[in-house]
C-alpha positions as CSV (number, residue, x, y, z in Angstrom):
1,X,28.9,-25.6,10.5
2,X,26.2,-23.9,8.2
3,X,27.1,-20.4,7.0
4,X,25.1,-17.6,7.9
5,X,22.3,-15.9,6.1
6,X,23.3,-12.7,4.7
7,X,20.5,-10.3,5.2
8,X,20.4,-9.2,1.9
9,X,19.7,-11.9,-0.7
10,X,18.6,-10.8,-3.9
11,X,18.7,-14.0,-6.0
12,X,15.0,-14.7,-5.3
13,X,14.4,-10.7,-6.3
14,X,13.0,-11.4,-9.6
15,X,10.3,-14.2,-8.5
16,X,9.2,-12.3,-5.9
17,X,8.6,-9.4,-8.6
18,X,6.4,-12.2,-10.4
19,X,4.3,-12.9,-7.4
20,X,4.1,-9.2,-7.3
21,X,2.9,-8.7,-11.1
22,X,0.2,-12.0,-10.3
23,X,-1.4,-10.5,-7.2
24,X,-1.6,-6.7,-8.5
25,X,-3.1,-9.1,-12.2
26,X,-6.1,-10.1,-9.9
27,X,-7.2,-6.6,-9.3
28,X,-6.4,-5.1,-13.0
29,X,-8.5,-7.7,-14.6
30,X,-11.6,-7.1,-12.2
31,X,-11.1,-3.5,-13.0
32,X,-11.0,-4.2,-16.7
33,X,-14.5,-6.6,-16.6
34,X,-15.7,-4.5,-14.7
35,X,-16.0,-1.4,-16.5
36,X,-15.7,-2.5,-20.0
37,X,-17.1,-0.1,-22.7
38,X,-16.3,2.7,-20.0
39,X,-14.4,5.7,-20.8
40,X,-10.9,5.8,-19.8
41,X,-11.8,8.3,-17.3
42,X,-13.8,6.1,-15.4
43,X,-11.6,3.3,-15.3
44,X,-8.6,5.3,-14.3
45,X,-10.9,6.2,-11.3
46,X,-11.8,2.9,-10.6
47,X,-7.8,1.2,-10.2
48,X,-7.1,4.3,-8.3
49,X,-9.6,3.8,-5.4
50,X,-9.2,0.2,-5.5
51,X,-5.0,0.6,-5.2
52,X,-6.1,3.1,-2.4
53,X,-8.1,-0.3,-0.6
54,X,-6.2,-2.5,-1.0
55,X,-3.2,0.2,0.5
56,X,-5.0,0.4,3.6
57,X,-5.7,-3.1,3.8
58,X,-2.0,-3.5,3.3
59,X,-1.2,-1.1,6.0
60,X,-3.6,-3.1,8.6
61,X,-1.9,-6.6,7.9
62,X,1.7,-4.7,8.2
63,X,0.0,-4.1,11.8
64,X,-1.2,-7.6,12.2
65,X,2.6,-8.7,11.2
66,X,4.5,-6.3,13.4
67,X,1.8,-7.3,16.5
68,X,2.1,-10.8,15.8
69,X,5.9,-10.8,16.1
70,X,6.1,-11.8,12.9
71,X,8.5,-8.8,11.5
72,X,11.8,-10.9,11.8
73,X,9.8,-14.6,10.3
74,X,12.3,-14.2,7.8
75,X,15.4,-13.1,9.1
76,X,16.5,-11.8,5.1
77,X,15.2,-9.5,2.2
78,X,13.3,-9.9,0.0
79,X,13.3,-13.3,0.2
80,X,13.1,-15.8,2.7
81,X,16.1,-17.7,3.7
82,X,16.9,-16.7,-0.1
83,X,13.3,-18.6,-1.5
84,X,10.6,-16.5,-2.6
85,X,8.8,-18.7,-0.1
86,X,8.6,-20.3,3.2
87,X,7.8,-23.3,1.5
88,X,11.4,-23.8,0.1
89,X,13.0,-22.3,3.0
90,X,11.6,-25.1,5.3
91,X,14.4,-26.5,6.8
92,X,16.4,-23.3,7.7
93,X,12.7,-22.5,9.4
94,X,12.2,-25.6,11.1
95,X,15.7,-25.7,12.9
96,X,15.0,-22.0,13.9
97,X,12.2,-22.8,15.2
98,X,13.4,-26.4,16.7
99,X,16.2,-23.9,18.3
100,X,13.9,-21.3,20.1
101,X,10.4,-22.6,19.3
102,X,8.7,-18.9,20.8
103,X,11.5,-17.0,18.7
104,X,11.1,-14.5,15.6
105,X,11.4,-17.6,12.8
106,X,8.5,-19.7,13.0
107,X,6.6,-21.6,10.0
108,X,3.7,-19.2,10.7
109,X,5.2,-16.1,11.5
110,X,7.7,-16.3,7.9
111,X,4.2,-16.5,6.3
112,X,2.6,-14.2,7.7
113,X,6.0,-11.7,7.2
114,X,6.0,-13.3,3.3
115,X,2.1,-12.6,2.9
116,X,3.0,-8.6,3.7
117,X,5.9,-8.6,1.5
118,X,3.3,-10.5,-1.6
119,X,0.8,-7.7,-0.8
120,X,3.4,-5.0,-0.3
121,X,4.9,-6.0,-4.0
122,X,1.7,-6.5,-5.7
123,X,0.5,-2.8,-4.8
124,X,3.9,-1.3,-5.7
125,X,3.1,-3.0,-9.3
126,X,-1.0,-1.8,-9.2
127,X,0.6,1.8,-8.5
128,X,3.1,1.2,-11.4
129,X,0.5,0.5,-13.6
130,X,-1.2,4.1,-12.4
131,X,1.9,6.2,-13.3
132,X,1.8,4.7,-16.6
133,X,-1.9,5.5,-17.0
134,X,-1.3,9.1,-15.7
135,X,2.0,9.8,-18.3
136,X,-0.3,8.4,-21.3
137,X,-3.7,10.4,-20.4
138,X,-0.9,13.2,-20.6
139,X,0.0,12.9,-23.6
140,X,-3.3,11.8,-25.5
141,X,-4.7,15.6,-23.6
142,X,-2.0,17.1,-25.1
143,X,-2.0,15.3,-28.7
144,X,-6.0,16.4,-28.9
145,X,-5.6,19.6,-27.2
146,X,-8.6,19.2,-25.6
147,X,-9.5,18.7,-21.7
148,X,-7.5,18.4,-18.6
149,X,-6.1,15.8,-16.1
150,X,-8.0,15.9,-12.8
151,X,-3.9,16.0,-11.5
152,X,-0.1,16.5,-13.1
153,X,1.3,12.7,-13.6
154,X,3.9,14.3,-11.0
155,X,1.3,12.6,-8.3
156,X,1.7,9.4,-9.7
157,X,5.0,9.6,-10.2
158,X,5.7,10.5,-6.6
159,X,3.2,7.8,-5.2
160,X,5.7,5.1,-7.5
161,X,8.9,6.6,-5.9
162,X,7.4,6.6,-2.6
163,X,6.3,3.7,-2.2
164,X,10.3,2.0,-3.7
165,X,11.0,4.4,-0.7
166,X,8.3,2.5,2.0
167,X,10.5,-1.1,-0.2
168,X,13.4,0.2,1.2
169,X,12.1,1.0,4.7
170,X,10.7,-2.5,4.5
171,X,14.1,-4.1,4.0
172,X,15.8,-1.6,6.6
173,X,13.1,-3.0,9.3
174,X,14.1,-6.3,8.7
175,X,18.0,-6.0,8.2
176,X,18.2,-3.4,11.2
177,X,16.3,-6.0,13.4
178,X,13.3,-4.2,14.2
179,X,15.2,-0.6,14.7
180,X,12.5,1.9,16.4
181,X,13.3,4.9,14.1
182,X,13.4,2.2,11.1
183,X,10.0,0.9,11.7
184,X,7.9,4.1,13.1
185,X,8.9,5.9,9.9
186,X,7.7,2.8,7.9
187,X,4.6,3.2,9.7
188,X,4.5,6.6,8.9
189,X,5.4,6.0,5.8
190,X,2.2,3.8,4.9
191,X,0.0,6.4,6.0
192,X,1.8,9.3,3.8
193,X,1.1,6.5,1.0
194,X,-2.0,6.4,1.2
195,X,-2.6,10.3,1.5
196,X,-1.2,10.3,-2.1
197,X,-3.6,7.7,-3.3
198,X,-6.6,9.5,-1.3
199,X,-5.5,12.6,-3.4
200,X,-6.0,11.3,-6.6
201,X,-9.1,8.8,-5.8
202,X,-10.9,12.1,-4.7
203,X,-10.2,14.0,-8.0
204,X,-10.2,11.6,-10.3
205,X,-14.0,10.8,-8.8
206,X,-14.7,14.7,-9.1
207,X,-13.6,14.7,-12.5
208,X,-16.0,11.4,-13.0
209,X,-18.7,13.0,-11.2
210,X,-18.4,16.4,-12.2
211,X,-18.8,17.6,-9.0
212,X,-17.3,21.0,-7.9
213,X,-15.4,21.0,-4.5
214,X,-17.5,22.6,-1.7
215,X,-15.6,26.3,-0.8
216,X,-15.3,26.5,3.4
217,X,-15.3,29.3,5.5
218,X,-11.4,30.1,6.6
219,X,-12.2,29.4,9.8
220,X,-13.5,25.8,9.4
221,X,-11.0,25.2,6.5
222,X,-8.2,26.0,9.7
223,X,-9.6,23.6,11.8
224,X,-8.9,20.6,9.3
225,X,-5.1,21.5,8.6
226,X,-5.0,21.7,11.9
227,X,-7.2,18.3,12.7
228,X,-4.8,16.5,10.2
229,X,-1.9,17.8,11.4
230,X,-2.8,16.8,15.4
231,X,-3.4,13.5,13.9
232,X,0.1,13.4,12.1
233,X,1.9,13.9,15.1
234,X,-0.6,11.1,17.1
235,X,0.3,9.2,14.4
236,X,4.2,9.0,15.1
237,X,3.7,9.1,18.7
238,X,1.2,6.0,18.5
239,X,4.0,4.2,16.3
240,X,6.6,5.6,18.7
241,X,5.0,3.7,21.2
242,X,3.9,0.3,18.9
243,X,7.4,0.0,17.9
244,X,9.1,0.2,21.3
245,X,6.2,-1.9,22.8
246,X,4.9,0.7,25.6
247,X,1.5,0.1,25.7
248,X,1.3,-1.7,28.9
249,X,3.7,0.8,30.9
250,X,0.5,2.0,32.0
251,X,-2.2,-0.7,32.2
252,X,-5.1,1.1,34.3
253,X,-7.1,3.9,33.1
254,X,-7.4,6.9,33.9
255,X,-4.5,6.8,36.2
256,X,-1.1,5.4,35.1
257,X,0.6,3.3,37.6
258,X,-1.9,4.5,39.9
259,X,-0.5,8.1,39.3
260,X,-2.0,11.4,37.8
261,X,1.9,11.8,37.1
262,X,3.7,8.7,37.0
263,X,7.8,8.8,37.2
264,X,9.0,9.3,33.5
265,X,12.1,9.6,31.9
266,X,11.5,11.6,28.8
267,X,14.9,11.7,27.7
268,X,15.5,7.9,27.7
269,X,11.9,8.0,26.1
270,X,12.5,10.2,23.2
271,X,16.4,9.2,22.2
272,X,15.4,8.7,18.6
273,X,18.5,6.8,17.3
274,X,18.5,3.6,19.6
275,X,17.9,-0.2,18.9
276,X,14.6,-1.7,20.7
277,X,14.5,-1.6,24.2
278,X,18.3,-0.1,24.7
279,X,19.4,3.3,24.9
280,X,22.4,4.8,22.8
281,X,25.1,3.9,25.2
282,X,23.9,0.3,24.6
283,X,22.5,0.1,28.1
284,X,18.9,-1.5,28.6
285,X,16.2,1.4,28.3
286,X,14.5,1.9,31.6
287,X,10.7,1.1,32.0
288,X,10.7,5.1,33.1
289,X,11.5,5.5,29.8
290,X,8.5,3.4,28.5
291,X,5.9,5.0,30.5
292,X,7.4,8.7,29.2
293,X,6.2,7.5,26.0
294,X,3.4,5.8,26.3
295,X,2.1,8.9,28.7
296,X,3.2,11.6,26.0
297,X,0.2,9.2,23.3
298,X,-2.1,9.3,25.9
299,X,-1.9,13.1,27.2
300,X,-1.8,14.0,23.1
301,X,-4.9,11.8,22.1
302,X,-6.9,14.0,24.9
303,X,-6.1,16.9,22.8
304,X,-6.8,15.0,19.4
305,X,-10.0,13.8,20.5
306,X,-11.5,17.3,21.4
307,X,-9.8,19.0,18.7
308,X,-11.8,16.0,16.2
309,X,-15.3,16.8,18.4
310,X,-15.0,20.4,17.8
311,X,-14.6,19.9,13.9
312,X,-16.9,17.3,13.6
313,X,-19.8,19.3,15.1
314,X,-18.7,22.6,13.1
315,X,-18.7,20.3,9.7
316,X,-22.4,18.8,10.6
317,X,-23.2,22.8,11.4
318,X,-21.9,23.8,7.8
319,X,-23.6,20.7,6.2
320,X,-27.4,21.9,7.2
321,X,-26.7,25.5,6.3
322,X,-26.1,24.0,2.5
323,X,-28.1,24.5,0.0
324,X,-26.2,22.2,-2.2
325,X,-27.9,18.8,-2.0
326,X,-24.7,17.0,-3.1
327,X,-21.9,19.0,-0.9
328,X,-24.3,18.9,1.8
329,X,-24.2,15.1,2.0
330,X,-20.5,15.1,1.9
331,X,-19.9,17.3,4.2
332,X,-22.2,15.4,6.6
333,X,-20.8,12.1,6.1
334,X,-16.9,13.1,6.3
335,X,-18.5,14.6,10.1
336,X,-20.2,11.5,10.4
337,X,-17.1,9.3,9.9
338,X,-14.9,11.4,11.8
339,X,-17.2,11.5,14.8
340,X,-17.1,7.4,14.5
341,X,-13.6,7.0,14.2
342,X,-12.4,9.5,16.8
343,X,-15.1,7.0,19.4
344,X,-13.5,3.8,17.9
345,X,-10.1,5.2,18.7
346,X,-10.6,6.1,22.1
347,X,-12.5,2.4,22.9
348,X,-9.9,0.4,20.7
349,X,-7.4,2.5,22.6
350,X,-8.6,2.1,26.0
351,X,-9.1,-1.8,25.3
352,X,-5.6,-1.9,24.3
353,X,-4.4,-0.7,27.8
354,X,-7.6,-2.0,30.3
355,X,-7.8,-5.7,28.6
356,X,-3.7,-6.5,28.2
357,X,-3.2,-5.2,24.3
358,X,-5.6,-7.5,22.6
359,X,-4.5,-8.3,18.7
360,X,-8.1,-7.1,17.2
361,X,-8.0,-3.7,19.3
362,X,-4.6,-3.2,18.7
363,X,-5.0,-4.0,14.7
364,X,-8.2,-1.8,14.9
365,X,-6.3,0.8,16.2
366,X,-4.2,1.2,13.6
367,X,-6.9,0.7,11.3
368,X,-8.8,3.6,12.7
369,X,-6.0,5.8,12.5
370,X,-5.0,4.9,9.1
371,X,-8.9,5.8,8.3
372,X,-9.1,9.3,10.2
373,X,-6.0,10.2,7.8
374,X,-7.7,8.7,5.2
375,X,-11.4,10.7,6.0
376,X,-9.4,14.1,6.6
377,X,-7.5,14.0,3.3
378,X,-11.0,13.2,1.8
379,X,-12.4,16.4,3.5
380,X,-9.4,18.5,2.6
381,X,-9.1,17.3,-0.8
382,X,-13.0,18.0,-1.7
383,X,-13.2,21.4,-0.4
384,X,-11.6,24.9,-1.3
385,X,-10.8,27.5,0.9
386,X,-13.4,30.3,0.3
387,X,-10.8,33.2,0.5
388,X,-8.9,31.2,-2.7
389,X,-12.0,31.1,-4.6
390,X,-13.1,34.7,-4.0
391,X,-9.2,35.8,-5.8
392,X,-10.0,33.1,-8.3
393,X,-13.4,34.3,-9.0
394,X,-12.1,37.6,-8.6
395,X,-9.6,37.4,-11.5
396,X,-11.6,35.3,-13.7
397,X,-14.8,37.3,-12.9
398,X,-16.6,34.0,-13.3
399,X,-19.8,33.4,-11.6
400,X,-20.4,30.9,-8.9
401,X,-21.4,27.5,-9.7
402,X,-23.9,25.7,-8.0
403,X,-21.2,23.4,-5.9
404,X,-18.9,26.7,-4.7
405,X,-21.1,27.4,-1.3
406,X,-19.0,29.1,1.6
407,X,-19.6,27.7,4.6
């Protein structure tokens, strides 16, 4: 009798750190052709924003793997069946999938988990690479004593930990067999990654561009925090809802179960600590329970969606009353995009429920939430609230630049 696979297998630990070093190479040396003879500046810009793609793109396939079943395609971590690859883990595959040939462990479904975990590795290694860039810029300011870093190297450095942190996560969702909690906060997770990245893409390409953030009126600089933080808690209640697969609890649209107010079970719904599709007790969680949560997403994203029109349409307002050429267009697009995305989420999510969860709404979905977070980080990270700059101006007794227009 063959002896089981622990679930943590690190021998193929440091191959898997070599795949990671030759995908995150592919990127670096584009970067490098591709702005030779530029100033450091501008390169540092350019690795940032493209780490910040290919994050995103990251976070969609970790939706493609998680839709496709394929979370548990290796049953171990980091490795599969303790290869680097599904290639020489064939036979513990193959009887797997001879065994239960529609179960987790399936020659596609390992790749598809092993292609995350590639991806996953070679970004950790790009973002490497981007601390070390920030520590040295450090201290080549301070040896010259001359300029200043667009950010502290503490942003780097807490993307770097972070995303060991999302690693970790990774493993946990495996390991803990596709634990709720585990795998919603790894969600969650990818998102607060790429926040971090969107951060420094936006002033590292101010500091490039020499542009001056555009200063917003209090009111309208409210109504983002409050945008992103709406879309924050859609956020986990959209993964809340992935991970304990309630979208079909309610398959019609408007109604749900052909109810304004179907029956619910919110406590069943919202026990937190639980493995998939039990409650605490270990007794199966009731489909009550799945239509609590996927009615809480729904009810929310009614809020989410006004609350996004309402901003939108003030932004486009404060974008024509500017005389700035350069934060007027900025301001218009980030309105632009976030009118866009809020429509893509409400078709993407209404196909997910009307036409029986199909993978490219469902993968879309994620992707247009992952790009709303990304589009209101952008918005709050190239403004400045006009109350901030008055005491700034105030103390300095500076004049206004051309870029510092209150809207």
């Amino acid at each position: 009798m063959a002896m089981p696979q622990p679930l943590y297998d690190l021998t193929p630990l440091l191959q898997m750190l070599l795949l990671g070093a030759l995908v995150a190479l592919g990127p670096l040396l584009w970067v490098w052709r591709r702005h030779v003879g530029s100033a450091r500046q501008r390169r540092w810009q350019a690795l940032t924003v493209l780490t910040l793609f290919l994050t995103f793109d990251l976070v969609l396939f970790g939706a493609f793997t998680r839709l496709t079943d394929s979370g548990l395609g290796c049953p171990d971590w980091p490795g599969c069946y303790g290869n680097a690859s599904p290639l020489g883990a064939h036979a513990p595959i193959a009887a797997a999938q001879t065994a239960m040939p529609t179960g987790p462990v399936t020659h596609r479904k390992a790749w598809v988990e092993m292609v995350h975990r590639y991806l996953a590795t070679g970004v950790g290694a790009l973002i490497t690479v981007l601390a070390v860039m920030a520590w040295r810029e450090r201290g080549r300011v301070r040896k010259d004593a001359a300029g200043a870093l667009p950010l502290h190297p503490g942003w780097a450095t807490f993307t770097l930990a972070w995303v060991c942190l999302q690693g970790a996560f990774g493993a946990l969702t495996v390991t803990m067999k596709l634990f709720p909690a585990i795998v919603t906060l790894h969600l969650v997770g990818g998102l607060v990654l790429l926040v971090l990245l969107a951060v420094q893409a936006v002033r590292h390409s101010q500091a490039v561009q020499d542009q001056q953030p555009v200063v917003l009126g209090r009111g309208l600089r409210w109504l983002l925090f409050l945008a992103a933080l709406a879309v924050g808690v859609q956020v986990l209640l959209g993964g809340w809802v992935s991970t304990n697969y309630a979208v079909l609890a309610c398959n019609t649209f408007p109604l749900c179960q052909g109810s304004w107010w179907p029956a619910m079970d919110f406590a069943q719904g919202f026990e937190v600590w639980r493995a998939l599709g039990m409650r605490a007790d270990g007794s199966l969680l009731d489909f009550s329970a799945l239509t609590a949560i996927h009615y809480v997403h729904r009810l929310f994203a009614y809020v989410v969606l006004l609350w996004l029109g309402l901003l939108a349409w003030r932004m486009h307002r404060a974008a024509l009353a500017l005389p700035s050429l350069v934060g007027a267009r900025t301001l218009g697009a980030q309105a632009r995009w976030l009118a866009t995305l809020a429509l893509l989420q409400l078709v993407s999510g209404l196909s997910n429920v009307v036409l029986d969860w199909p993978l490219l709404a469902a993968v879309l979905h994620t992707g247009g939430a992952a790009a709303l977070v990304l589009v209101l980080t952008w918005a709050l990270g190239a403004s400045r609230s006009a109350a901030l700059v008055q005491r700034s101006l105030s103390a300095t007794t500076a004049p206004v630049g051309a870029g510092r227009i209150s809207v």
